[in-house]
N, C-alpha and C positions, 0 to 999 in steps of 0.2 A: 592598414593591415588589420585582418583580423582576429578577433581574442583566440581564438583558435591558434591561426599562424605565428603568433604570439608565442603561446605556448608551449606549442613543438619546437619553438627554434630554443627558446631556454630549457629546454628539457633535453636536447639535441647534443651536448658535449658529454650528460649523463648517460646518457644512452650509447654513448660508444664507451664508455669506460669499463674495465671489468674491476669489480672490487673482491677480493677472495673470498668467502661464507665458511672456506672448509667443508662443504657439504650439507650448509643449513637451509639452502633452497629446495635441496634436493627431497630432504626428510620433512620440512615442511608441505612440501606440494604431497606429500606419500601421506601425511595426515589428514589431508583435507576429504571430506567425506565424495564421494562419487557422484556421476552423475545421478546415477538410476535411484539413486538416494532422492535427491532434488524434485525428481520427478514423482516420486510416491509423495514424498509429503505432498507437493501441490498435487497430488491427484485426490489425498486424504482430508484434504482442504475444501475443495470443490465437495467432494461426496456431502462432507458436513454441511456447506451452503445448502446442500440442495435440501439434505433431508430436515432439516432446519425451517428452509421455505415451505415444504411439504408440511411438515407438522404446524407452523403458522396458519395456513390457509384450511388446515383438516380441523383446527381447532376452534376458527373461526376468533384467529387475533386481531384483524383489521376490528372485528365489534369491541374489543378491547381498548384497542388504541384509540379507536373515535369517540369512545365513552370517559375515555380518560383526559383526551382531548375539548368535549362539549363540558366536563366537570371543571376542568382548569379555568377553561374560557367563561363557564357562570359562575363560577367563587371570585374573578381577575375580569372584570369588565373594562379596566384599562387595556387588559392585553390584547384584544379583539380588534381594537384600531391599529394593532401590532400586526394580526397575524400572517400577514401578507409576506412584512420584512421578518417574522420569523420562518415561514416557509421558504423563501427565498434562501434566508442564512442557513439555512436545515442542508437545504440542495447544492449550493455554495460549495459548506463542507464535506457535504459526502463527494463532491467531484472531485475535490482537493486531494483527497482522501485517497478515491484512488487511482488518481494521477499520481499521486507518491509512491502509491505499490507497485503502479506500471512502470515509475523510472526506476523505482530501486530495483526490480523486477530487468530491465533491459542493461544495469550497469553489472547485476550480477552475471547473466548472461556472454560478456564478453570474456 
């Protein structure tokens, strides 16, 4: 059986139960902020990635960053035999990263 069918079936006796709230479901769901809320912020979200990116590349930050990079790596000559498994671990976490956004992102969703 699966953790899933697992699950549902223990969850299964709660779910037909009614437990009385007096009205505290009702006035909780009435606080909860709305959709079109939801949606502005992640649309307010996005705009700022963008304009972010935008101002990075008009700035010309990648010379930034690879200068701050060739500085690290000539003061740290140990870390250069590194930087593989630090570029890896860099990309790693950003996947990780936002894999977490994406589930939190689809659990809020339901």
């Amino acid at each position: 059986m699966t953790d899933d069918k697992l699950i549902e079936q223990f969850f299964e006796n709660a779910r037909q139960t009614d437990i009385p709230d007096n009205g505290f479901t009702e006035r909780v769901m009435l606080q909860l902020p709305e959709r079109d809320s939801q949606v502005l912020s992640r649309l307010w979200t996005v705009f700022c990635l963008v304009v972010a990116t935008v101002v990075f590349f008009l700035m010309h930050g990648w010379e930034i960053v690879s200068y701050g990079l060739v500085m690290l790596l000539n003061n740290f000559p140990a870390l250069q035999s590194y930087l593989i498994t630090l570029l890896v671990s860099f990309v790693v976490v950003i996947v990780l990263v936002i894999a977490e956004m994406l589930s939190r992102e689809r659990a809020h969703s339901f």
